[in-house]
PyMOL Python script that loads the backbone (N, CA, C, O; Angstrom):
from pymol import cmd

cmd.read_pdbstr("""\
ATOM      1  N   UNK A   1     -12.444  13.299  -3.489  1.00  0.00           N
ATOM      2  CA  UNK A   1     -12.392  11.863  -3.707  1.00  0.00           C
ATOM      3  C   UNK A   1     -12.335  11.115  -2.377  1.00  0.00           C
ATOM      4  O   UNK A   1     -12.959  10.081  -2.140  1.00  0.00           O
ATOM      5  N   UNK A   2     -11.578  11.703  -1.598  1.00  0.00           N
ATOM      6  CA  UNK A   2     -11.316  10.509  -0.056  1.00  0.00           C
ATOM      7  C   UNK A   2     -11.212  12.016   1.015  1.00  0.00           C
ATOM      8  O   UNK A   2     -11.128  13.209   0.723  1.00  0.00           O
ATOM      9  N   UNK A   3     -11.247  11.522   1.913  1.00  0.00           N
ATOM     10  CA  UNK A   3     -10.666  11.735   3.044  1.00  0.00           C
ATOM     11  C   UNK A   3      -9.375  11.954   3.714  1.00  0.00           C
ATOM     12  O   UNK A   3      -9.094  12.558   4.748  1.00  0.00           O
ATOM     13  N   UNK A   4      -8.493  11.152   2.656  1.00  0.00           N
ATOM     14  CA  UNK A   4      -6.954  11.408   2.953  1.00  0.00           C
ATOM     15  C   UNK A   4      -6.250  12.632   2.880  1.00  0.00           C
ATOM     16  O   UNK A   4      -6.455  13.495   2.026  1.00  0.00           O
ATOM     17  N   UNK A   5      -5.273  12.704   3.944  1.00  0.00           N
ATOM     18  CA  UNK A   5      -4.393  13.532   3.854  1.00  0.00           C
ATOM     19  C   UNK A   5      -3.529  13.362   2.158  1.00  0.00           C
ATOM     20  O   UNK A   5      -3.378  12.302   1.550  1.00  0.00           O
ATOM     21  N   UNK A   6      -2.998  14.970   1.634  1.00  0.00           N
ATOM     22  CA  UNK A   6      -2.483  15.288   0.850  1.00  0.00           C
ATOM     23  C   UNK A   6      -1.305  14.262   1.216  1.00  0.00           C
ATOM     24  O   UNK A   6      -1.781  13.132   1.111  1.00  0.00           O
ATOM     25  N   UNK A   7      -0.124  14.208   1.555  1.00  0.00           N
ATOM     26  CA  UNK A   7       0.682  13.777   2.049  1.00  0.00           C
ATOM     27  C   UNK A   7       0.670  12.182   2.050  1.00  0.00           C
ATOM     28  O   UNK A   7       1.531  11.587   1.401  1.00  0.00           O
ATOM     29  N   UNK A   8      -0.376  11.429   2.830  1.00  0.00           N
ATOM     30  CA  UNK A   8      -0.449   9.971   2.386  1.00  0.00           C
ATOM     31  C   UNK A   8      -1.320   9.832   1.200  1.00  0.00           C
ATOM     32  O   UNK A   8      -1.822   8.713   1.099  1.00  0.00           O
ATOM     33  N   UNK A   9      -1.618  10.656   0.305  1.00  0.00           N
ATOM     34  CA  UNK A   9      -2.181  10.306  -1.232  1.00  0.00           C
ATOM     35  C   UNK A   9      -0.950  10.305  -1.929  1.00  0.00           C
ATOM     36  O   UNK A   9      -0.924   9.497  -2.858  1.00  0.00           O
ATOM     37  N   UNK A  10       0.345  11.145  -1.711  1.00  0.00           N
ATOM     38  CA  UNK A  10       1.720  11.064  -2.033  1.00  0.00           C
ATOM     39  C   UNK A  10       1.826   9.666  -2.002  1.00  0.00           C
ATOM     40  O   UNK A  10       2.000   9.010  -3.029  1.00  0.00           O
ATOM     41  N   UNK A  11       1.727   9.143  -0.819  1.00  0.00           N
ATOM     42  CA  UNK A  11       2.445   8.127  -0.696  1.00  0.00           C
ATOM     43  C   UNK A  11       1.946   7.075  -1.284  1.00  0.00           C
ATOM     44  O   UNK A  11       2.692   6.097  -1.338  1.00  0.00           O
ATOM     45  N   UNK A  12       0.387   6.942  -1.967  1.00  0.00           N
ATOM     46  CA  UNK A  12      -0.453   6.197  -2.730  1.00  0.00           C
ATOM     47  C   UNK A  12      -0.167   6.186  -4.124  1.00  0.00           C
ATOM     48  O   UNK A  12      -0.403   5.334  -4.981  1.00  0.00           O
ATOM     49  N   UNK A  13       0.555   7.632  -4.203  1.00  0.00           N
ATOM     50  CA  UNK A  13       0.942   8.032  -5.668  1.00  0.00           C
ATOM     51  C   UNK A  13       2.163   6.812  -5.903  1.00  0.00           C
ATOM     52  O   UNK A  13       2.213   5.877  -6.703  1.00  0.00           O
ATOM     53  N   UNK A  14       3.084   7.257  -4.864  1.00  0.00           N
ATOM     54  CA  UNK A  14       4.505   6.632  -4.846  1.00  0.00           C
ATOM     55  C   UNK A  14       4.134   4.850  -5.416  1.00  0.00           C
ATOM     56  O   UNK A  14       4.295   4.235  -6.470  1.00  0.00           O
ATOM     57  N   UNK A  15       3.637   4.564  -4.214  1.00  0.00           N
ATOM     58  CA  UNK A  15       3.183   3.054  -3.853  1.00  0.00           C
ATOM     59  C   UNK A  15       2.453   2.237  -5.442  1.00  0.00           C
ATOM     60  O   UNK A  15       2.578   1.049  -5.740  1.00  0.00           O
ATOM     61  N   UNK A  16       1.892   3.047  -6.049  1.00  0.00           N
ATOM     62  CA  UNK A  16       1.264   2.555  -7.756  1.00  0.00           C
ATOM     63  C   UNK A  16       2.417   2.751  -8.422  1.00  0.00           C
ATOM     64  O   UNK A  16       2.355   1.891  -9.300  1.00  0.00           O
ATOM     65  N   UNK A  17       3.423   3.329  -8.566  1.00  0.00           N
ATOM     66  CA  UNK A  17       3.945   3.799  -9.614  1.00  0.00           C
ATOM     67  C   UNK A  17       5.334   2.817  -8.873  1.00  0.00           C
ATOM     68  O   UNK A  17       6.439   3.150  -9.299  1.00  0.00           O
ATOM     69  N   UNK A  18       5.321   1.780  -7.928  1.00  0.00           N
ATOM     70  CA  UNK A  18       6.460   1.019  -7.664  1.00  0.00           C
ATOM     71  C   UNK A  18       7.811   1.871  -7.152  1.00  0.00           C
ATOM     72  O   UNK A  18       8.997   1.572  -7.296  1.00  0.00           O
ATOM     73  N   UNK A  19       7.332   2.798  -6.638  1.00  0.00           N
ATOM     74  CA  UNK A  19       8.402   4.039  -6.233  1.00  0.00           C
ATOM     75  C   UNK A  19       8.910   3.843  -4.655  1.00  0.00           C
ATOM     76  O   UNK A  19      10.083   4.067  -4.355  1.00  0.00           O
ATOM     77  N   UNK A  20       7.871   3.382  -3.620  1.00  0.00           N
ATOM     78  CA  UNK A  20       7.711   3.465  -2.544  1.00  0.00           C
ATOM     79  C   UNK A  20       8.963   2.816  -1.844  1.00  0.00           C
ATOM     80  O   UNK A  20       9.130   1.612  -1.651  1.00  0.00           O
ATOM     81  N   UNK A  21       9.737   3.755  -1.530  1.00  0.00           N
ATOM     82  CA  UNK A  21      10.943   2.963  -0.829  1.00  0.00           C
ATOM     83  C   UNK A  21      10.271   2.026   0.881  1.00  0.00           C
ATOM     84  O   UNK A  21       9.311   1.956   1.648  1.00  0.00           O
ATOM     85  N   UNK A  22      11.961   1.375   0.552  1.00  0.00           N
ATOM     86  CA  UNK A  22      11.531   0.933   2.586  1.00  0.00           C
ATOM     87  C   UNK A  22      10.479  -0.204   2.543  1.00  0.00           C
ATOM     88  O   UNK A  22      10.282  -0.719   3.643  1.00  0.00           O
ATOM     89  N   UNK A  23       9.709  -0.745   1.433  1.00  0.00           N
ATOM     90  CA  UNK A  23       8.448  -1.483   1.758  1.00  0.00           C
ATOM     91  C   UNK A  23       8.852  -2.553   2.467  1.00  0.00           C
ATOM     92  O   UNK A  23       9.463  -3.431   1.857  1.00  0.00           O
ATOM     93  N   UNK A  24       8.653  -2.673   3.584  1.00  0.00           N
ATOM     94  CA  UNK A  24       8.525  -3.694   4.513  1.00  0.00           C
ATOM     95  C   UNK A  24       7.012  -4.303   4.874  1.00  0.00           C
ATOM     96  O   UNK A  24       6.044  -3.743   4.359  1.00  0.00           O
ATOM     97  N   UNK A  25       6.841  -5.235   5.594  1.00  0.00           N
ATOM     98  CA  UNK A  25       5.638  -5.883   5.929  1.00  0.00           C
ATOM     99  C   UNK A  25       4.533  -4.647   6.681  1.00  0.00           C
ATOM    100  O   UNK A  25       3.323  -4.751   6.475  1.00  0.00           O
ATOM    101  N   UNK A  26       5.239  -3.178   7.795  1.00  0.00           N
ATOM    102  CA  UNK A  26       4.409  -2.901   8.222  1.00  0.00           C
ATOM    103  C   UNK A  26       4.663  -1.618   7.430  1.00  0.00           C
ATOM    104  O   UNK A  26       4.328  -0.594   8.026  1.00  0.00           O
ATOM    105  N   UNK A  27       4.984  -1.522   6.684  1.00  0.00           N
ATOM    106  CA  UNK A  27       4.986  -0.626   5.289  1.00  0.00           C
ATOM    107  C   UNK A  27       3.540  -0.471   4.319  1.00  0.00           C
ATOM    108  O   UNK A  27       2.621   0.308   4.068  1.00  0.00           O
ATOM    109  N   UNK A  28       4.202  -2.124   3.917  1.00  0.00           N
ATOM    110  CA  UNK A  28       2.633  -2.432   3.362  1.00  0.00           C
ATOM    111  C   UNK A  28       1.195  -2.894   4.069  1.00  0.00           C
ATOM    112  O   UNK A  28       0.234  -3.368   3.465  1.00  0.00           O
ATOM    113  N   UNK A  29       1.294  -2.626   5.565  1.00  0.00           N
ATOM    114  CA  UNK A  29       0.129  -2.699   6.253  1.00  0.00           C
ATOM    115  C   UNK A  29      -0.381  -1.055   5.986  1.00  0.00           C
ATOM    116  O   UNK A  29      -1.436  -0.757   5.427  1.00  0.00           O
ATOM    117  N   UNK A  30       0.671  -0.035   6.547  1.00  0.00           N
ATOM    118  CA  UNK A  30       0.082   1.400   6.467  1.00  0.00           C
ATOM    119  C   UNK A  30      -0.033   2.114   5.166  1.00  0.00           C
ATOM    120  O   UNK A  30      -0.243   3.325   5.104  1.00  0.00           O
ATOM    121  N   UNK A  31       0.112   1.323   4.103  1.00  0.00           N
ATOM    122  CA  UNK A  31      -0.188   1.834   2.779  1.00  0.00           C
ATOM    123  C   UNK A  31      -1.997   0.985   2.135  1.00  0.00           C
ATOM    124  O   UNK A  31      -2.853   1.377   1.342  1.00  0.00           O
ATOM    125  N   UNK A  32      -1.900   0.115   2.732  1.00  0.00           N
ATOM    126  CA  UNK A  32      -3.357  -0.680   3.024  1.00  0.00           C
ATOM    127  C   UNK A  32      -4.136  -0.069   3.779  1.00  0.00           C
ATOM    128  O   UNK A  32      -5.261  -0.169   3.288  1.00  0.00           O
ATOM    129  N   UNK A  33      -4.171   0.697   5.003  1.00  0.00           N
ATOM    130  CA  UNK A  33      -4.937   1.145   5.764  1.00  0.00           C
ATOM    131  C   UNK A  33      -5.018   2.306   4.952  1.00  0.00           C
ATOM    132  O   UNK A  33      -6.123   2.841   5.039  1.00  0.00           O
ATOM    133  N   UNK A  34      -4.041   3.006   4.020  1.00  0.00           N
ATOM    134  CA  UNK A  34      -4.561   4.166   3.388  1.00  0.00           C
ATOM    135  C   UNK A  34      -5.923   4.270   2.621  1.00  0.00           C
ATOM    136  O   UNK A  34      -6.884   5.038   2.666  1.00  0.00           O
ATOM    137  N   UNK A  35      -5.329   2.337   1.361  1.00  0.00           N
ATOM    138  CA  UNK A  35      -5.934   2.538   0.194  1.00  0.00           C
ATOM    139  C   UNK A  35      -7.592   1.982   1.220  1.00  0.00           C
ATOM    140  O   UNK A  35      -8.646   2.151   0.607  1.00  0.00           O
ATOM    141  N   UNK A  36      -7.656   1.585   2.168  1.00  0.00           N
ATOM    142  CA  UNK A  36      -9.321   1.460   2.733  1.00  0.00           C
ATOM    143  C   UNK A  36      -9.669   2.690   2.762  1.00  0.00           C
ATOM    144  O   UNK A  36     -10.588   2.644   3.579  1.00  0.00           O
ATOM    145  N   UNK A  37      -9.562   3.966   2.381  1.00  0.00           N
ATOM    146  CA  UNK A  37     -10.207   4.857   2.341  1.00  0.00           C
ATOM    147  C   UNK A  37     -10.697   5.477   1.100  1.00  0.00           C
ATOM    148  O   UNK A  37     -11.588   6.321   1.008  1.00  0.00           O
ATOM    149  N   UNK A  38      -9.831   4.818  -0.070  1.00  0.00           N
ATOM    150  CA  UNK A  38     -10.693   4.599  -1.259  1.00  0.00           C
ATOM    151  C   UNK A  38     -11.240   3.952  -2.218  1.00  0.00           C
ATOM    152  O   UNK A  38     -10.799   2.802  -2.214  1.00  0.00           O
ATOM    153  N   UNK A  39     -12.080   4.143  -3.146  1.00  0.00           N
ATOM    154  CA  UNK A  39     -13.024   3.549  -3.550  1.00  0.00           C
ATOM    155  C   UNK A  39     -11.993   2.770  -4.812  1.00  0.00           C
ATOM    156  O   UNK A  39     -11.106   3.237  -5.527  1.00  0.00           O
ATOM    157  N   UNK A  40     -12.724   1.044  -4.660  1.00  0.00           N
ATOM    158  CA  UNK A  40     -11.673   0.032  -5.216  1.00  0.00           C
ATOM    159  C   UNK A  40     -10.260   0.080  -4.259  1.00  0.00           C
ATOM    160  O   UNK A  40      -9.217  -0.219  -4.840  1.00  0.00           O
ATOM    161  N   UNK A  41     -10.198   0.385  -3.053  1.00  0.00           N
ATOM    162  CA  UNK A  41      -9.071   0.086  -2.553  1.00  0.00           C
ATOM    163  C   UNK A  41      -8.590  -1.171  -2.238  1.00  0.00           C
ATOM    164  O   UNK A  41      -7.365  -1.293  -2.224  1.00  0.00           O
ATOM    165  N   UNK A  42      -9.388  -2.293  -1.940  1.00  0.00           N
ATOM    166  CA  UNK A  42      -8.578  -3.517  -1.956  1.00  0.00           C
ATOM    167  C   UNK A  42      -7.979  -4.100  -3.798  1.00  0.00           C
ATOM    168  O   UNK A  42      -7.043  -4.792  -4.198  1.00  0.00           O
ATOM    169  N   UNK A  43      -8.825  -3.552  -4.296  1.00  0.00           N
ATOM    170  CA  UNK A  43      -7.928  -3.888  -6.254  1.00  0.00           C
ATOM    171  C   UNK A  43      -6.892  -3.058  -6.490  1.00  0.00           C
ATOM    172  O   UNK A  43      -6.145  -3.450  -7.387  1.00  0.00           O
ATOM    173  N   UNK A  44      -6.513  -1.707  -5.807  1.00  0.00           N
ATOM    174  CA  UNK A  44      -5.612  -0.868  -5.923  1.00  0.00           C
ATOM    175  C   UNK A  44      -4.176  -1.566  -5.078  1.00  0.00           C
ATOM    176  O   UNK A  44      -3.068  -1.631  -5.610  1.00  0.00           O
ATOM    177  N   UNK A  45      -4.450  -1.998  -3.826  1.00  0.00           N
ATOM    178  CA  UNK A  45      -3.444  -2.828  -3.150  1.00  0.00           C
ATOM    179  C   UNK A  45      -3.184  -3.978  -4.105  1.00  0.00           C
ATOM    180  O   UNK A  45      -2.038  -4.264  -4.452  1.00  0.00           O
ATOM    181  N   UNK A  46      -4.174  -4.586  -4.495  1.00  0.00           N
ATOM    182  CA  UNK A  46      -3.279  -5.852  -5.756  1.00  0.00           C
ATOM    183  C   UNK A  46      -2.796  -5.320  -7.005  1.00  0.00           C
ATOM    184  O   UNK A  46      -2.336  -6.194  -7.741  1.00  0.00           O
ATOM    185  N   UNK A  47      -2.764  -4.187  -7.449  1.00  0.00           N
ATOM    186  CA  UNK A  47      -1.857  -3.567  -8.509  1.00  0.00           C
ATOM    187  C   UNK A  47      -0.545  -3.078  -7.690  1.00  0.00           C
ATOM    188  O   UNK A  47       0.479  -3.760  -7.671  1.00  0.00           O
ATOM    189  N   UNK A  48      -0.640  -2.074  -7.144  1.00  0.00           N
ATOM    190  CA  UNK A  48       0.259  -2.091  -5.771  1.00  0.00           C
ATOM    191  C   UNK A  48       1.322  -3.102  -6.227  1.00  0.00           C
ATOM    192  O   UNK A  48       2.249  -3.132  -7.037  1.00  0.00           O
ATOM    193  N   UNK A  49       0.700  -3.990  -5.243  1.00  0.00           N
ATOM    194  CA  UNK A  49       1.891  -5.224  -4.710  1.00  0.00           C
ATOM    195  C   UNK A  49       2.034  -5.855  -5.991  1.00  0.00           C
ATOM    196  O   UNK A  49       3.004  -6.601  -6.118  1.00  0.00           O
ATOM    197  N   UNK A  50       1.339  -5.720  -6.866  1.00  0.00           N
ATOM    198  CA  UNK A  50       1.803  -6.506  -8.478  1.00  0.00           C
ATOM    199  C   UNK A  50       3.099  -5.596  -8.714  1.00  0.00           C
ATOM    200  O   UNK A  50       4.261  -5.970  -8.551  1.00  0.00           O
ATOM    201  N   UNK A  51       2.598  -4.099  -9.204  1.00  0.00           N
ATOM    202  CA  UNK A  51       3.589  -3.578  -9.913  1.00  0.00           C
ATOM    203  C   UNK A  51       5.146  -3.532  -8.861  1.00  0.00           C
ATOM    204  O   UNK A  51       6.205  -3.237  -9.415  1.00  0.00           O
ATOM    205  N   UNK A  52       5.125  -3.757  -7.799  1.00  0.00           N
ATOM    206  CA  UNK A  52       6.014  -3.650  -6.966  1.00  0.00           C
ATOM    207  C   UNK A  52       7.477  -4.866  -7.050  1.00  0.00           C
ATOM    208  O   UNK A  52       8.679  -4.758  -7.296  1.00  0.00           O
ATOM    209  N   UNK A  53       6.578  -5.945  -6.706  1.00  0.00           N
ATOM    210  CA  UNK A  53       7.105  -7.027  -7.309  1.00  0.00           C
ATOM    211  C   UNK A  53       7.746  -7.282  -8.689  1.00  0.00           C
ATOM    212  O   UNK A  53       8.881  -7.757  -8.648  1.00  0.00           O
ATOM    213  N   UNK A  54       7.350  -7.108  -9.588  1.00  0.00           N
ATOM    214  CA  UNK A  54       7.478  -6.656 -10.851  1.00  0.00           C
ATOM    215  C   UNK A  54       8.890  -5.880 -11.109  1.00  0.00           C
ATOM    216  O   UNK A  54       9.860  -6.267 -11.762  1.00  0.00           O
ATOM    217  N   UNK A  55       8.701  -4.679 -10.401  1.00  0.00           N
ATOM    218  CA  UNK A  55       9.754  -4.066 -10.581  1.00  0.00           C
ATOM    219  C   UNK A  55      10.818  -4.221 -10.108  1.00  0.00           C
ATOM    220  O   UNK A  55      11.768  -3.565 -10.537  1.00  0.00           O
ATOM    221  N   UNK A  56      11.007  -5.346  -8.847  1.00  0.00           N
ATOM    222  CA  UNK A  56      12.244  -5.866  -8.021  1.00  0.00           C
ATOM    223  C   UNK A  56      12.397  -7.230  -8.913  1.00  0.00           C
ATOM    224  O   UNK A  56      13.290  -8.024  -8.618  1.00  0.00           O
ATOM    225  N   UNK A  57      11.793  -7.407  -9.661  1.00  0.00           N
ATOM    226  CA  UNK A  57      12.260  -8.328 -10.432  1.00  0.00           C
ATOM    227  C   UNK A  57      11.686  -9.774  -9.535  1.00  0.00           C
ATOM    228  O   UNK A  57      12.285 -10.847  -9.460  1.00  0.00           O
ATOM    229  N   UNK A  58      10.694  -9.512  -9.067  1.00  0.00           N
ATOM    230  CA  UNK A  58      10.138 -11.176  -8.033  1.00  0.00           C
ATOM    231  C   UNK A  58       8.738 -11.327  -8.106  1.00  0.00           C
ATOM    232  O   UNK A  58       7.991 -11.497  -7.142  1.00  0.00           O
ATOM    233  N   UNK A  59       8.483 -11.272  -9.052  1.00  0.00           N
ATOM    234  CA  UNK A  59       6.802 -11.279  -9.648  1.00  0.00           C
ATOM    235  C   UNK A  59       6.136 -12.508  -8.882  1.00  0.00           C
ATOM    236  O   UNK A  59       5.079 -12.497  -8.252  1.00  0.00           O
ATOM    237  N   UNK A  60       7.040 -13.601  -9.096  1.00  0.00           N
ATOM    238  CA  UNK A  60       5.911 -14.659  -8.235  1.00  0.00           C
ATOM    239  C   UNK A  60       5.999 -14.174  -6.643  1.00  0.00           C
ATOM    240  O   UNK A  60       5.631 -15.068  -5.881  1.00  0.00           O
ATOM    241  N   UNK A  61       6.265 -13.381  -6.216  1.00  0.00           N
ATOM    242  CA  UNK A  61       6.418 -13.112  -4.488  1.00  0.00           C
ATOM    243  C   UNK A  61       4.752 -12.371  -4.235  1.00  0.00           C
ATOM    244  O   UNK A  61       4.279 -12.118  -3.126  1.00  0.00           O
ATOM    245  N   UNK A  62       4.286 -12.203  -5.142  1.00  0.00           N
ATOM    246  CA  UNK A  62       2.846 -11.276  -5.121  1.00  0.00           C
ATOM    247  C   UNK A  62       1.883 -12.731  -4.745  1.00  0.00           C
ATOM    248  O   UNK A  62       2.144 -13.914  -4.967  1.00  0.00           O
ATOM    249  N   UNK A  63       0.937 -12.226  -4.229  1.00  0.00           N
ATOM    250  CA  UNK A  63      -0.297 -13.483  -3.852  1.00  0.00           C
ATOM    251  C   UNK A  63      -1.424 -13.021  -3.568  1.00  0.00           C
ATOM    252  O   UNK A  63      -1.820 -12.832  -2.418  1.00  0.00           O
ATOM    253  N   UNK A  64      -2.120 -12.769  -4.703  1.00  0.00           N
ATOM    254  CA  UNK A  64      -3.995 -12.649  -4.429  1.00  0.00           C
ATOM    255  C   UNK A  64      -3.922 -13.070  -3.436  1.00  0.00           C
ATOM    256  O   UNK A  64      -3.513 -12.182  -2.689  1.00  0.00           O
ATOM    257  N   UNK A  65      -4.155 -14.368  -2.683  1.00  0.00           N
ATOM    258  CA  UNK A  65      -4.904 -15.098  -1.206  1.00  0.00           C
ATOM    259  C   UNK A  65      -4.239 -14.190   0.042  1.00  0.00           C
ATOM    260  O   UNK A  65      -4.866 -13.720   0.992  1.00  0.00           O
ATOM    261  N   UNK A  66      -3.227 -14.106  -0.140  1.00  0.00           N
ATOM    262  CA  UNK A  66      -2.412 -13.564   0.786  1.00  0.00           C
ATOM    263  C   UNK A  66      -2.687 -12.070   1.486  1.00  0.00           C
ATOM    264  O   UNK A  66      -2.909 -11.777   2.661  1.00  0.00           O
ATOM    265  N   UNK A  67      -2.547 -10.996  -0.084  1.00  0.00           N
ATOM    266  CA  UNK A  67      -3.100  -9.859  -0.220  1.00  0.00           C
ATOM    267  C   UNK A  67      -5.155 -10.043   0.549  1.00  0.00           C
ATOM    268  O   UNK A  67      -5.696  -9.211   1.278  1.00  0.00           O
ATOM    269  N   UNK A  68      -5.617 -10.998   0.176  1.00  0.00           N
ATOM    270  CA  UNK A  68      -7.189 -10.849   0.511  1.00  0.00           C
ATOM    271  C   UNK A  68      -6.933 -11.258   2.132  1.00  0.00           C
ATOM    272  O   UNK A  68      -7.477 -10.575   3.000  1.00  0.00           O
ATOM    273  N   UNK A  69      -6.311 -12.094   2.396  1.00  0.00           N
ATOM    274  CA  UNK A  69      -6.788 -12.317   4.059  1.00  0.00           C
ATOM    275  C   UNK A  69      -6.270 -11.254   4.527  1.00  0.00           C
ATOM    276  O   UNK A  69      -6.888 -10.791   5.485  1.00  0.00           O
ATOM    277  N   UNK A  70      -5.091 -10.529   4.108  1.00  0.00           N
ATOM    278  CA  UNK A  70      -4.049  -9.376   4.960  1.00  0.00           C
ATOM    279  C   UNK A  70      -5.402  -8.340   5.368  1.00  0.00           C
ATOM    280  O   UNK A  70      -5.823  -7.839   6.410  1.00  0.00           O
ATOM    281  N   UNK A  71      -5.789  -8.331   4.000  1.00  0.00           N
ATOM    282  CA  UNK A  71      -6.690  -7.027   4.150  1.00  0.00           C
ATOM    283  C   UNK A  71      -8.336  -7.320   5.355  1.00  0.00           C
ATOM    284  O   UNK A  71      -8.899  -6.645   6.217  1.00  0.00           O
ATOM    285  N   UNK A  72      -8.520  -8.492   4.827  1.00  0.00           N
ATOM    286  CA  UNK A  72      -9.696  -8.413   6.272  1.00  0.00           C
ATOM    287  C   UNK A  72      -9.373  -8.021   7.377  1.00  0.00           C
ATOM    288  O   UNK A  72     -10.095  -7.624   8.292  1.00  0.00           O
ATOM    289  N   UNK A  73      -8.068  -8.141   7.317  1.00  0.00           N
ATOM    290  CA  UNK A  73      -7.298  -8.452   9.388  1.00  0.00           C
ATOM    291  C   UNK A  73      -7.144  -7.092   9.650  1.00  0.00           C
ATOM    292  O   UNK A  73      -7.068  -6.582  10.768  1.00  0.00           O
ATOM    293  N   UNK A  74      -7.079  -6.222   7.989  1.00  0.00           N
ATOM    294  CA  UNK A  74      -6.287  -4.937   8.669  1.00  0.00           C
ATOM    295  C   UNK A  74      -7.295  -3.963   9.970  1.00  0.00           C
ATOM    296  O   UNK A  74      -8.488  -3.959  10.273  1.00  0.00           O
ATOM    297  N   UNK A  75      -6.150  -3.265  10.435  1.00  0.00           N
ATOM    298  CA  UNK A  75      -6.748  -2.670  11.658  1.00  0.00           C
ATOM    299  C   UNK A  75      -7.342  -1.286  10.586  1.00  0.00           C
ATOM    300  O   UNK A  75      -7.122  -1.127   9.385  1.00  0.00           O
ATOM    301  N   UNK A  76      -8.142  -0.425  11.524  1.00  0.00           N
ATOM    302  CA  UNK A  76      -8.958   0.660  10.955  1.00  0.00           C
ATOM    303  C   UNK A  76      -8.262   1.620  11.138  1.00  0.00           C
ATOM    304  O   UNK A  76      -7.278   1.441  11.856  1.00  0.00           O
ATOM    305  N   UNK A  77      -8.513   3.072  10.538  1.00  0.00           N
ATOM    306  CA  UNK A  77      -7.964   4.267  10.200  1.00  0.00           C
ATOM    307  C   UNK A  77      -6.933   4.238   9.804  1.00  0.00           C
ATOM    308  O   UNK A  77      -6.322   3.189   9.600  1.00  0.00           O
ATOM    309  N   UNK A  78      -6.385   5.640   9.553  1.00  0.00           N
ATOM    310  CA  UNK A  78      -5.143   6.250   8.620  1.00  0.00           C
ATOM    311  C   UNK A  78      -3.983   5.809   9.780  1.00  0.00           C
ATOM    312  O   UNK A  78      -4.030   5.935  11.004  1.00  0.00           O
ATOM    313  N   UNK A  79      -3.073   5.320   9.033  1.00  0.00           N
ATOM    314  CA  UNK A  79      -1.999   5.410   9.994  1.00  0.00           C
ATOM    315  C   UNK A  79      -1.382   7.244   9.662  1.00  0.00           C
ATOM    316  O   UNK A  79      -1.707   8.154   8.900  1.00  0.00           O
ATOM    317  N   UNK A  80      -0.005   6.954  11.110  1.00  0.00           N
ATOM    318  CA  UNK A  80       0.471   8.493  10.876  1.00  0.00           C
ATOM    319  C   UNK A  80       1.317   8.571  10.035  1.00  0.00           C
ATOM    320  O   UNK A  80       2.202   7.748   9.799  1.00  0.00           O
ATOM    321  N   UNK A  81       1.100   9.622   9.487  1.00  0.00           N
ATOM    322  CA  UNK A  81       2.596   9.979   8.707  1.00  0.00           C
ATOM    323  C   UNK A  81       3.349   9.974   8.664  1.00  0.00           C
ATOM    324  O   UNK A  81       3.881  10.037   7.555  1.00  0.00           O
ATOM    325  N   UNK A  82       4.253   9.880  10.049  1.00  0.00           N
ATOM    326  CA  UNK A  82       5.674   9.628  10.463  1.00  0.00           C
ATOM    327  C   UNK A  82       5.908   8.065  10.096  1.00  0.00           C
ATOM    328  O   UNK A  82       6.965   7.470  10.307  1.00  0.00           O
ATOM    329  N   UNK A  83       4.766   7.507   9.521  1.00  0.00           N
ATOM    330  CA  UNK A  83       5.702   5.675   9.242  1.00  0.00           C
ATOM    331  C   UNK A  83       6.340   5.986   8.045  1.00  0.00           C
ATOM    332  O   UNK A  83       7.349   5.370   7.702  1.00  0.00           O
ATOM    333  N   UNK A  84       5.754   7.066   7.232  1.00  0.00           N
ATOM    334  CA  UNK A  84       6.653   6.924   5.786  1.00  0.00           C
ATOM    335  C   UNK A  84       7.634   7.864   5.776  1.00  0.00           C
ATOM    336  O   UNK A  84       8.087   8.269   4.705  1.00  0.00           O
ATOM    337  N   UNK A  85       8.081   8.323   6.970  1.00  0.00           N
ATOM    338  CA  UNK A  85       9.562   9.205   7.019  1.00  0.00           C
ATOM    339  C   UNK A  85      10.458   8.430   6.680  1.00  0.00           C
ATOM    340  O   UNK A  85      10.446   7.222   6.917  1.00  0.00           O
ATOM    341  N   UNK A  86      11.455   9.116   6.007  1.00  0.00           N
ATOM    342  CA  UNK A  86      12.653   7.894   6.025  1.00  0.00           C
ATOM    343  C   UNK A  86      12.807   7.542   4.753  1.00  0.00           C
ATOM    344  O   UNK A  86      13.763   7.937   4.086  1.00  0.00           O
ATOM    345  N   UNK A  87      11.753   6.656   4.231  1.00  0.00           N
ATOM    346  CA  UNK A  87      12.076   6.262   3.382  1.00  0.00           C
ATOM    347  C   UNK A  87      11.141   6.294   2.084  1.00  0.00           C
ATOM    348  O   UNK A  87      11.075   5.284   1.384  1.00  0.00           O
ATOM    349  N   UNK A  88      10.556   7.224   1.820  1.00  0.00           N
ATOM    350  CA  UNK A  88       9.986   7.526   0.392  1.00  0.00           C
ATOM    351  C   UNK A  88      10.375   8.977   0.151  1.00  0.00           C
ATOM    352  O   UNK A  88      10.068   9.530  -0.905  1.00  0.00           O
TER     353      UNK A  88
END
""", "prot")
cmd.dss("prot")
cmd.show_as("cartoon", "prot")
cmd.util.cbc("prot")
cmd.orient("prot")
């Protein structure tokens, strides 16, 4: 299916299913640079950050516009693996 490491598809697993501890701003940059490696990955980041929200109980904190400009800006390739130590 992709290119990704076993290990950050974990963390893609985590990240849909609202599991993903730690999400911070450059959290959800290196879980974005993941989902650019697969197919429908910018609609997978807006379920993502839907179901996420959702589950902290702050549903309006989610933002289509927000989510679409983040993602043009993002920088290219996989980040490393060591960003999701810690905390997933």
């Amino acid at each position: 299916m992709t290119d990704v490491p076993r290990r950050l598809q974990q963390v893609v697993d985590l990240f849909l299913a609202g599991k993903l501890e730690g999400l911070n701003h450059a959290r959800h940059v290196a879980v974005a640079r993941i989902l650019q490696h697969y197919p429908y990955g910018k609609e997978l980041m807006h379920l993502g950050l839907q179901i996420s929200a959702t589950r902290a109980g702050v549903p309006e904190k989610y933002s289509q516009e927000i989510t679409d400009r983040c993602w043009a800006e993002l920088p290219a390739g996989l980040p490393e693996e060591s960003e999701f130590e810690g905390g997933s």
